[in-house]
C-alpha positions as CSV (number, residue, x, y, z in Angstrom):
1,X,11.8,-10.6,18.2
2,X,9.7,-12.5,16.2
3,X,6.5,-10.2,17.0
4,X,8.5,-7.0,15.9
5,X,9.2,-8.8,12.6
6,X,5.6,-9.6,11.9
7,X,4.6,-6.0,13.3
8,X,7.2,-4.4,10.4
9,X,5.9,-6.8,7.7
10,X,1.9,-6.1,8.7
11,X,3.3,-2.2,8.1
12,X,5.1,-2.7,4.7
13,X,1.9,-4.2,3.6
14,X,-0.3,-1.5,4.5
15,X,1.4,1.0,3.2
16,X,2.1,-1.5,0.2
17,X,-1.8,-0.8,-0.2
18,X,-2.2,2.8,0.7
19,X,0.4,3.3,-2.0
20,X,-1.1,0.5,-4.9
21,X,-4.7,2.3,-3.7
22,X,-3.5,5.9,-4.2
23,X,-1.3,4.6,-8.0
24,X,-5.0,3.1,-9.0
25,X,-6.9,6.4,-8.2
26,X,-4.1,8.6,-10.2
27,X,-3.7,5.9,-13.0
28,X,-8.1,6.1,-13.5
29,X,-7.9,10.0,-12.8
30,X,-4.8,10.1,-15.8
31,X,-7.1,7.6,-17.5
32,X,-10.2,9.8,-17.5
33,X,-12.4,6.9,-16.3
């Protein structure tokens, strides 16, 4: 029980990431950096 939990947190946060990663490159793209 306990391991699933930590498995589905350890997901959220990388795809937290992939998705703050991806908003960054489109933000700087938008930017014209």
């Amino acid at each position: 029980m306990l391991n699933q939990a930590s498995f589905q947190i350890g997901n959220a946060l990388q795809l937290g990431g992939i998705m703050a990663r991806h908003a960054t490159q489109s933000f700087i793209f938008k930017a014209g950096l």
